[in-house]
MILO-783280 format. One line per 8 residues: number of its first residue (from 1); their letters; for each residue x negated, y, z of C-alpha. Coordinates in steps of 0.1 Angstrom, whole numbers, plus 5000, padded with zeros to 4 digits. Example, Ala and Ser with C-alpha at 12.3 -4.5 7.8 and 13.67 -1.06 7.14 Angstrom:
% MILO-783280
1 = AS = 4877,4955,5078 ~ 4863,4989,5071;
***
This chain:
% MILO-783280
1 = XXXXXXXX = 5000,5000,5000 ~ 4986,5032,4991 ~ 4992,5065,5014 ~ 4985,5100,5006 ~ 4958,5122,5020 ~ 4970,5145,5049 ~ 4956,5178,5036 ~ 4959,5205,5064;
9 = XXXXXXXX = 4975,5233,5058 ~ 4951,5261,5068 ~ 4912,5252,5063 ~ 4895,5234,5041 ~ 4913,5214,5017 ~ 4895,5191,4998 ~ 4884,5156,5005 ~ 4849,5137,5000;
17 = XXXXXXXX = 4862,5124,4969 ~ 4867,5153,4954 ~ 4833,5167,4970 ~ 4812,5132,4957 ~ 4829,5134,4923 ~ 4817,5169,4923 ~ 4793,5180,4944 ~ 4786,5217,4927;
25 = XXXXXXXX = 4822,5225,4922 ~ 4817,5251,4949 ~ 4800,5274,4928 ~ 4807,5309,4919 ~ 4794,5302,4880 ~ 4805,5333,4866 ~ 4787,5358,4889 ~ 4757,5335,4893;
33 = XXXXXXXX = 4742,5362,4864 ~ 4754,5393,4882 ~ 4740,5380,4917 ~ 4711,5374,4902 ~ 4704,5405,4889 ~ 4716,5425,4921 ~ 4693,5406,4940 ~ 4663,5411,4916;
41 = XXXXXXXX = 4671,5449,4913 ~ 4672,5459,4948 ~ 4652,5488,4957 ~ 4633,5504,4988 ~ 4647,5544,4979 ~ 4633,5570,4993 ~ 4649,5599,4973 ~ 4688,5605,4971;
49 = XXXXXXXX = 4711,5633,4958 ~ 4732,5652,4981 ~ 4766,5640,4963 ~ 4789,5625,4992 ~ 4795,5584,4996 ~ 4833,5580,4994 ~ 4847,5566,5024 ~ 4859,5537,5005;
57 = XXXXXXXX = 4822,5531,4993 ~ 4809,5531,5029 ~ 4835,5510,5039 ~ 4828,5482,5015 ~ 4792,5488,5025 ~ 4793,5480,5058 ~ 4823,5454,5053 ~ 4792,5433,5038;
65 = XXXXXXXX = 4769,5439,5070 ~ 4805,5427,5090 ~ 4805,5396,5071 ~ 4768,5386,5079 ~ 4759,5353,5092 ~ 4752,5354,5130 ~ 4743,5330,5155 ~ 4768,5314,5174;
73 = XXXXXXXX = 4792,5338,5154 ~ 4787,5364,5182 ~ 4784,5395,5160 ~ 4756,5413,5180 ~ 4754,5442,5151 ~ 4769,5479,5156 ~ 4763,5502,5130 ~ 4761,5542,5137;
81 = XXXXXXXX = 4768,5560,5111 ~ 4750,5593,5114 ~ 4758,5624,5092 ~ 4749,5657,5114 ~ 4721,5674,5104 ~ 4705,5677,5135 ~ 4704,5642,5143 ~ 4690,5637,5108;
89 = XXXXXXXX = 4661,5661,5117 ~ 4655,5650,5152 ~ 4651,5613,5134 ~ 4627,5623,5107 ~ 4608,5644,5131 ~ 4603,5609,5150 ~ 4593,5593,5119 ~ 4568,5621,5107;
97 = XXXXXXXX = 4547,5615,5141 ~ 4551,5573,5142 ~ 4533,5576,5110 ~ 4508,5602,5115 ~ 4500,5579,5146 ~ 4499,5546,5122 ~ 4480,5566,5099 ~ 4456,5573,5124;
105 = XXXXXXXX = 4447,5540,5137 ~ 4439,5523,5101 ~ 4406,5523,5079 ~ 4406,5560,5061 ~ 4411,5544,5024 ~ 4446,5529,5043 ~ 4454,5556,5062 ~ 4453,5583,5033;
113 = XXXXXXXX = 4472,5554,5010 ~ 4503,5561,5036 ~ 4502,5591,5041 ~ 4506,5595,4999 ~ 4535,5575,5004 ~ 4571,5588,5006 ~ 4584,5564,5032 ~ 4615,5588,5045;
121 = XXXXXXXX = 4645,5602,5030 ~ 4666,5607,5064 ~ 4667,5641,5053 ~ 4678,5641,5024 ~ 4699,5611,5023 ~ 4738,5622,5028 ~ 4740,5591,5054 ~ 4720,5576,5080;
129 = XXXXXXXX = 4730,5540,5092 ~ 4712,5525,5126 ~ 4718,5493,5128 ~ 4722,5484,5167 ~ 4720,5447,5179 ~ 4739,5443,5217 ~ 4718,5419,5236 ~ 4735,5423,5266;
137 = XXXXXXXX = 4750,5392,5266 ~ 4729,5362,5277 ~ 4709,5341,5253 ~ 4721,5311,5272 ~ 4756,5319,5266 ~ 4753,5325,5230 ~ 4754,5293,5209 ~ 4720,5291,5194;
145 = XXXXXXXX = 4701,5318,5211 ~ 4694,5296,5243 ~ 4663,5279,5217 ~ 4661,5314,5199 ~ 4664,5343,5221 ~ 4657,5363,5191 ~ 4680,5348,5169 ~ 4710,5381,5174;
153 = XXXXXXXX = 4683,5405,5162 ~ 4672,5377,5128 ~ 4719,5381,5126 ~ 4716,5418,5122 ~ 4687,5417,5095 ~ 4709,5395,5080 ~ 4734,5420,5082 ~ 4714,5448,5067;
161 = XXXXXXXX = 4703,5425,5036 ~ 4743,5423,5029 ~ 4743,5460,5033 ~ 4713,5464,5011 ~ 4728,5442,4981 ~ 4761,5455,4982 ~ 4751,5493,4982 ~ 4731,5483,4950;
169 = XXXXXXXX = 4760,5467,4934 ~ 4779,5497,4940 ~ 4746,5520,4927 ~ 4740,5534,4958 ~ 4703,5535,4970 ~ 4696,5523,5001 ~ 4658,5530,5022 ~ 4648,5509,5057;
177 = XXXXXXXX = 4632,5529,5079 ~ 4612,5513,5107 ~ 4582,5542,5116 ~ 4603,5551,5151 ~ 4596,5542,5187 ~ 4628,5524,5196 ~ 4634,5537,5225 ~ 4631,5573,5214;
185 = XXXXXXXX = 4655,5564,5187 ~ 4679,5549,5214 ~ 4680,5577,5235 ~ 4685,5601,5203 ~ 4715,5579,5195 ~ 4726,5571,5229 ~ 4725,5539,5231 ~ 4730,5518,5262;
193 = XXXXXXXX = 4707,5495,5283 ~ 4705,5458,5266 ~ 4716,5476,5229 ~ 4681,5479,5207 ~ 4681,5496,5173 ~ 4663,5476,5140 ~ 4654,5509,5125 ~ 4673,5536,5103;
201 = XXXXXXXX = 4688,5534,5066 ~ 4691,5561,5047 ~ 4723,5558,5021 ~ 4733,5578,4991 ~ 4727,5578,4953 ~ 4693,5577,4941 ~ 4675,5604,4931 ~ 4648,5576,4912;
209 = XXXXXXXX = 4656,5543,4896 ~ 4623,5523,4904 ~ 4618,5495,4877 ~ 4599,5480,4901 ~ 4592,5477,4942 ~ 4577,5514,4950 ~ 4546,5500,4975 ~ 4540,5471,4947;
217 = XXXXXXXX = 4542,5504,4921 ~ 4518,5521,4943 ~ 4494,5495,4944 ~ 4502,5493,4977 ~ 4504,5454,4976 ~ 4517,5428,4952 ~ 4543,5405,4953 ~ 4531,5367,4959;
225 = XXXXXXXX = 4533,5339,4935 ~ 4565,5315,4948 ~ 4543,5287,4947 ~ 4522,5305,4977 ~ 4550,5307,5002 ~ 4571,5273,4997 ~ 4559,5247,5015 ~ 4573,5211,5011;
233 = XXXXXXXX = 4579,5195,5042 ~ 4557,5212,5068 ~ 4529,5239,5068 ~ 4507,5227,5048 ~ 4475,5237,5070 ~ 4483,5211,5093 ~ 4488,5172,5088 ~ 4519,5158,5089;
241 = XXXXXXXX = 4530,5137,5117 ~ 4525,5094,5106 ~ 4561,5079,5104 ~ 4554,5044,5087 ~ 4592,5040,5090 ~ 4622,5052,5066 ~ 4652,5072,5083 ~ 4685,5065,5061;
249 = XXXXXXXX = 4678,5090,5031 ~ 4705,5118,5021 ~ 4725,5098,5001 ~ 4732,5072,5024 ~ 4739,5096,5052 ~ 4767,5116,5030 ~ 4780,5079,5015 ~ 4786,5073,5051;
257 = XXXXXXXX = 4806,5098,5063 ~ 4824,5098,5030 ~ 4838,5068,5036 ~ 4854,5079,5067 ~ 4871,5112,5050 ~ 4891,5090,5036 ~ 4907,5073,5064 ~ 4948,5079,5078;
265 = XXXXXXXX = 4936,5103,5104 ~ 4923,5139,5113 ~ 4887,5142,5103 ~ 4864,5138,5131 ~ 4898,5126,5155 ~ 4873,5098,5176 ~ 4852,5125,5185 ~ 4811,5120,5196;
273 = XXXXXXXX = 4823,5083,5180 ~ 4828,5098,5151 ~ 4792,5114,5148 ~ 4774,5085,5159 ~ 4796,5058,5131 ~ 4786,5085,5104 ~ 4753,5081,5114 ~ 4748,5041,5124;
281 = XXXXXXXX = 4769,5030,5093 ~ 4745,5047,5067 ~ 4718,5015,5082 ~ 4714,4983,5069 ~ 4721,4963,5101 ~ 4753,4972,5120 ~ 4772,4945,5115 ~ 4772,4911,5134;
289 = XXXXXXXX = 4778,4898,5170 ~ 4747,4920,5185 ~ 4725,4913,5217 ~ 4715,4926,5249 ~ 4680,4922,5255 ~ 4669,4924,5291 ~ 4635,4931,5301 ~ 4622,4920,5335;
297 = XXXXXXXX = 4591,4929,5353 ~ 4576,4936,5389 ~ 4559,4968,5395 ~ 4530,4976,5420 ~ 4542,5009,5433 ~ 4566,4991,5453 ~ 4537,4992,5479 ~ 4546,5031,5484;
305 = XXXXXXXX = 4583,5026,5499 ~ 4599,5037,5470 ~ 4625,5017,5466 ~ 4656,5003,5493 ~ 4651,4966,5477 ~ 4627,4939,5478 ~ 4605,4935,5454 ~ 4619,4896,5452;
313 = XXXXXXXX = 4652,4913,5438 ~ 4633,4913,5400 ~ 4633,4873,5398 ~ 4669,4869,5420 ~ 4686,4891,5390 ~ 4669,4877,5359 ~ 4676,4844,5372 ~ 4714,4853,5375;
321 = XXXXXXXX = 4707,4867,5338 ~ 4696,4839,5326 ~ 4725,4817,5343 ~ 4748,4844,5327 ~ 4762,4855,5364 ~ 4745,4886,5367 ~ 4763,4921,5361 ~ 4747,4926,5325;
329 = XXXXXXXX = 4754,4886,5314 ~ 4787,4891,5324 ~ 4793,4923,5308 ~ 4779,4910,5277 ~ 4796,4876,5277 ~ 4831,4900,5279 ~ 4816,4921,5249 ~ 4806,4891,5226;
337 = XXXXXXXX = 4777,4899,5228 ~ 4746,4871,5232 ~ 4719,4877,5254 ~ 4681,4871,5255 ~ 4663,4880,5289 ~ 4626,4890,5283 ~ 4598,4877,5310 ~ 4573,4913,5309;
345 = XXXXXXXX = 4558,4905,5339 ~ 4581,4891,5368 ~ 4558,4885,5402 ~ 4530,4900,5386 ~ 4525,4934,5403 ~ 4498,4948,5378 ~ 4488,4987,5386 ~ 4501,5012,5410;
353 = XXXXXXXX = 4508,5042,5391 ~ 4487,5065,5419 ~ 4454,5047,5420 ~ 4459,5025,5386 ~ 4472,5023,5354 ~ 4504,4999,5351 ~ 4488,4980,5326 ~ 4450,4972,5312;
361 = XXXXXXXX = 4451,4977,5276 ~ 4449,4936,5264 ~ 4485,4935,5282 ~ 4501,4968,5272 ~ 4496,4952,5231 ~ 4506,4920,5238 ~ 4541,4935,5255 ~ 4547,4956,5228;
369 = XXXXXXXX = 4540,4932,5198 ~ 4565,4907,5221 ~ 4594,4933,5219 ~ 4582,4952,5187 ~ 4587,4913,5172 ~ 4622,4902,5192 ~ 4634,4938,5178 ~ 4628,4926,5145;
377 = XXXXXXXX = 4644,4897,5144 ~ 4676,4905,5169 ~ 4682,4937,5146 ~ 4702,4918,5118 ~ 4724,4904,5140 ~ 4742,4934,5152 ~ 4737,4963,5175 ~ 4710,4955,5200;
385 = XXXXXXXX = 4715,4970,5240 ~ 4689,4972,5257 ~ 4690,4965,5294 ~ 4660,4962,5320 ~ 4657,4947,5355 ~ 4625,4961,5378 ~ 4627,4968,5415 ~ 4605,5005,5414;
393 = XXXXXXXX = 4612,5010,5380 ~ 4632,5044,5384 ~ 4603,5061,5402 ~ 4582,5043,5374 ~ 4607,5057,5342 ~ 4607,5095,5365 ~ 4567,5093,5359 ~ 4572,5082,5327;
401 = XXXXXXXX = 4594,5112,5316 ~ 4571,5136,5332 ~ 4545,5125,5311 ~ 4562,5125,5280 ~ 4583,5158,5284 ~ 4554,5174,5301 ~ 4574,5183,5332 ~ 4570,5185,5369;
409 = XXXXXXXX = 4578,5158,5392 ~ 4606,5179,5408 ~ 4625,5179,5376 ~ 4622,5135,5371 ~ 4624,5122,5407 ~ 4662,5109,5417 ~ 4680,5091,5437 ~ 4674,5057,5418;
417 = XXXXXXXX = 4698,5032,5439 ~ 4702,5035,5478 ~ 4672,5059,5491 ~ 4677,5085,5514 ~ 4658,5119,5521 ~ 4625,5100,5532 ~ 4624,5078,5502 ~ 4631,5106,5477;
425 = XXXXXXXX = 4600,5124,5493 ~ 4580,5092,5487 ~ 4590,5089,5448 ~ 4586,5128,5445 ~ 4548,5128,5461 ~ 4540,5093,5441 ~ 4549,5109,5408 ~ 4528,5138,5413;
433 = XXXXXXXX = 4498,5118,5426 ~ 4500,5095,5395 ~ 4507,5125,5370 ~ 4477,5143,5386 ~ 4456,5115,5377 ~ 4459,5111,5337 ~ 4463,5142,5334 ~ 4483,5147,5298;
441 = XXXXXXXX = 4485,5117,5276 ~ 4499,5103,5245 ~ 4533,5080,5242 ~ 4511,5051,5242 ~ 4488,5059,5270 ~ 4516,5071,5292 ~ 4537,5039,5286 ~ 4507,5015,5294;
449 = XXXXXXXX = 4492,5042,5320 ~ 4524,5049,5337 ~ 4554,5027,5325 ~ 4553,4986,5330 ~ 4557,4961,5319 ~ 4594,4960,5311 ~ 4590,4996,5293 ~ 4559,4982,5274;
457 = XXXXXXXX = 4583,4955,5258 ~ 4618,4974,5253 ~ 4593,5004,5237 ~ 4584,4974,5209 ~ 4619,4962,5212 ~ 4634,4996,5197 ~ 4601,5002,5170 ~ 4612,4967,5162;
465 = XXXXXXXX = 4648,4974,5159 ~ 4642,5006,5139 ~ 4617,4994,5118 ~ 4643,4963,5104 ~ 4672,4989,5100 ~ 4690,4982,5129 ~ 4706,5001,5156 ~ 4690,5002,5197;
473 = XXXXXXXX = 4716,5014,5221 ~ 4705,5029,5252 ~ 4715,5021,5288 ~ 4700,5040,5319 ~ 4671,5063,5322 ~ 4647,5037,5317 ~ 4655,5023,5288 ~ 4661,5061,5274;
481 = XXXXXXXX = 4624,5071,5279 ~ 4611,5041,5262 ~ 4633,5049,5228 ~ 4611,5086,5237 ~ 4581,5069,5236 ~ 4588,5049,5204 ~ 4604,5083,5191 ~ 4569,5101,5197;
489 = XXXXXXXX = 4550,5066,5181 ~ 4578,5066,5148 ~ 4595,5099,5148 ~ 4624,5081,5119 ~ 4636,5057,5151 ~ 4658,5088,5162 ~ 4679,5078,5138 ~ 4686,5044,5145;
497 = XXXXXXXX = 4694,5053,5183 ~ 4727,5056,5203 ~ 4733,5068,5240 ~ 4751,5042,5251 ~ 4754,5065,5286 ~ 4744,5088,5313 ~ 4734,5079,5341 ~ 4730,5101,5379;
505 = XXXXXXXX = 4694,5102,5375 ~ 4680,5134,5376 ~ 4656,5130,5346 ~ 4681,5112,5321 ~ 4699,5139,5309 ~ 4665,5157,5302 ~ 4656,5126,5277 ~ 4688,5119,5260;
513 = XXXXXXXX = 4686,5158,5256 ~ 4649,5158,5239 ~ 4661,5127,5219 ~ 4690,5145,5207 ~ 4719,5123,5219 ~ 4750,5128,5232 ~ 4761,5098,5247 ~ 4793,5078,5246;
521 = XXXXXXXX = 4796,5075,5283 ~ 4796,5094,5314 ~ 4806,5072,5344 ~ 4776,5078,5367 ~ 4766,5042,5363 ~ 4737,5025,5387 ~ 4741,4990,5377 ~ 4711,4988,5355;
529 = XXXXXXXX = 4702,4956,5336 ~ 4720,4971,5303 ~ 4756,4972,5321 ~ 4766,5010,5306 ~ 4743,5001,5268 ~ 4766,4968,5270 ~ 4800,4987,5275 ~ 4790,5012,5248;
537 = XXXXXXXX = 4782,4986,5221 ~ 4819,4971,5228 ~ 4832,5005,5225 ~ 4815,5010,5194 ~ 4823,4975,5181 ~ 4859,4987,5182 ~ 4851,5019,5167 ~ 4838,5001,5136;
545 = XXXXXXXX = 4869,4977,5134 ~ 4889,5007,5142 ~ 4874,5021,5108 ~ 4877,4991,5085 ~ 4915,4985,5097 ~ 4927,5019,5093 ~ 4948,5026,5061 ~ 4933,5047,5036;
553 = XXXX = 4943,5069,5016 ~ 4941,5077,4976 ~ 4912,5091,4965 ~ 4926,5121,4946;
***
């Protein structure tokens, strides 16, 4: 039976059938030429006629500045528009001394080069437009500035360009002056506390009609070949980063998520589902029963008091594992899911962390070859969860993340399961002591140095995933800085990741955060041993069934 599309009403109304079929239809063809050559003749001006802008002019003017792209769509812009001639000559006055002062600090050949150059019309332009960016609003709060603080003023230059173009559309010439102090200029203007100006603009109809850019004219400088500033990739002074493993390419990525625009439903209706099946389907290996793979080792640092368990715990819970009675057999027995517990060290207590490294180098290879090869060959059979069992390991993973996310212990150390004050205290100074002593480190040093050797084999078991197509999902914050380490070692694993969940310690949203995950659940799990990766694979099992069974509709 075949069902129609439901095409919403307001927004955008086509589907990916229409946008695969054609994937340019977007285009605005017949003004490509006229953009073209608006873009190609715009002009620096420095002299204007005294003939008035009409108001409609202006107003299409800075209608283009209103419709600039800005971060987080906050609009930081304001634009004073300055006509008095006193203000004009208080401004130029400004500008006359800024570059007598520039002029004065450069070589003499420079320095006489600007002075010949006209680089102000605020005089004689009929319009002056300051361009004002509000900052007064936090950088956190703005979408996109938390990363970018700077990121509202790069929205207003955007602003101006739009300006710029569309007074040259409309013939008007358009100059950017910069040669002012800012905060002169904001206290000429009146501007508030937290509201900086990005220079002056002088509008009006040109007085010259430069065939060319006037510094370029005045062989001031020359415009740079376009092979010298595109760069493929990265910059090209540095090396790029090794990845001997292939992310899903473009293609697969769009084919993905095309297959779901076509389904009985509001795009995007399952939510942070939704993202992750766009981005797991475009692999080769997502279908099949899957696994949860659970690593089990003892750790040394357990001589410090840092955990409320015996260290015998480790053995008594990957025996139950391997009986299937233990919480992560159980879970994955009710998720059809099969199960394969991995032996990384149990009663071996290798290093300390504080005086030793966890592991000698011989034993850090051979644990990840172990997982890097069980990855491999577990990935074609379905989604693999990852699940470890370590009395210490949380103080162990906090180190860990430290290392990797080059953080203090204050910002790793938590609770882990059962410790009080005291114990915190013991993890927080154990963390610093073994941080202190390798000093910074690579992903693989700070696994073998600092991790174990349960981390050493689920860090292979996710390279080994990835590298076979498949997808790793994460449980706790153990198993999260171990996909960080194999994301530092193969940056293309990222891709074939999922956070299955967040757990309460301290450091795990920090992880999931530099991995770029948002994970599927949020249930403040302790349970360890892959409990919360095993509930998100079932969840995302059904997601995937949920996609094949849902009616489609045409593709028209």
């Amino acid at each position: 039976m075949s069902y129609r599309r439901p095409v919403p009403t307001i927004g955008d109304p086509s589907s990916a059938a229409e946008r695969a079929a054609a994937p340019d239809a977007w285009a605005l063809r017949d003004d490509l030429a006229s953009l073209e050559r608006v873009v190609g003749a715009r002009r620096d001006i420095r002299r204007f006629r005294p003939d008035p802008v009409p108001d409609d002019v202006l107003t299409a003017v800075l209608t283009a500045g209103h419709r600039g792209p800005s971060v987080g769509h906050s609009q930081p812009w304001r634009f004073v528009v300055v006509t008095e001639a006193a203000t004009r000559d208080a401004a130029a006055l400004m500008a006359d001394r800024c570059r007598l002062r520039q002029a004065a600090g450069m070589a003499e050949e420079s320095a006489r080069g600007l002075l010949d150059l006209r680089l102000e019309g605020i005089r004689e332009a009929p319009l002056g437009i300051v361009v004002a960016c509000d900052r007064r609003t936090p950088a956190a709060g703005v979408l996109g500035r938390a990363t970018f603080p700077d990121a509202d003023l790069w929205s207003c230059a955007a602003a101006i360009e739009n300006i710029w173009l569309t007074a040259r559309a409309h013939g008007l010439g358009l100059g950017w002056v910069t040669l002012f102090e800012p905060a002169e200029l904001a206290e000429l203007l009146g501007l508030p506390d937290g509201v900086e100006t990005l220079g002056w603009l002088c509008l009006g109809w040109p007085d010259e009609r430069p065939p060319e850019p006037g510094l370029e004219r005045a062989g001031w400088s020359r415009r740079l070949p376009l092979d010298q500033v595109v760069m493929r990739e990265r910059w090209t002074e540095r090396d790029a980063p090794t990845s001997h493993l292939r992310a899903p390419e473009p293609a697969e990525v769009v084919a993905a998520r095309d297959r779901s625009d076509d389904l009985l439903t509001v795009p995007g209706s399952l939510g942070v589902l939704d993202t992750v099946l766009d981005r797991v389907t475009a692999l080769t290996a997502v279908d099949g029963r899957g696994t949860l793979v659970v690593a089990a080792a003892d750790h040394g640092v357990t001589a410090y008091a840092i955990s409320a368990f015996d260290p015998t715990v480790t053995a008594d819970v990957a025996r139950a594992t391997r009986e299937g009675t233990s919480m992560g057999a159980v879970a994955a027995r009710a998720a059809d899911l099969d199960v394969e517990l991995i032996d990384a060290g149990i009663g071996c207590r290798r290093g300390d962390l504080v005086t030793t490294d966890a592991l000698d180098e011989m034993a850090y290879a051979g644990l990840l070859a172990l997982g890097r090869e069980r990855g491999r060959a577990l990935a074609g059979s379905g989604p693999v969860a990852l699940g470890e069992v370590g009395v210490g390991n949380t103080t162990v993973a906090a180190a860990l993340a430290a290392a990797l996310l080059e953080v203090p212990a204050g910002e790793v150390v938590g609770r882990g399961s059962s410790a009080d004050a005291a114990m915190i205290e013991r993890k927080h100074d154990v963390v610093e002591r073994a941080l202190a002593r390798v000093g910074r480190v690579s992903a693989a040093d700070a696994v073998r140095r600092l991790g174990g050797g349960e981390l050493a084999v689920l860090t292979g078991v996710v390279l080994g995933v990835a590298e076979a197509g498949g997808v790793a999902v994460l449980d706790g914050l153990a198993t999260s800085v171990c996909a960080l380490a194999a994301v530092r070692l193969e940056p293309a694993v990222a891709a074939h990741l999922v956070a299955g969940q967040r757990s309460r310690e301290k450091a795990h949203a920090l992880v999931l955060r530099e991995l770029g995950l948002e994970p599927l659940l949020d249930l403040r799990i302790r349970a360890g041993e892959g409990v919360g990766a095993v509930l998100a694979t079932g969840l995302l099992k059904d997601a995937l069934e949920l996609r094949r069974g849902v009616a489609r509709t045409s593709r028209v």
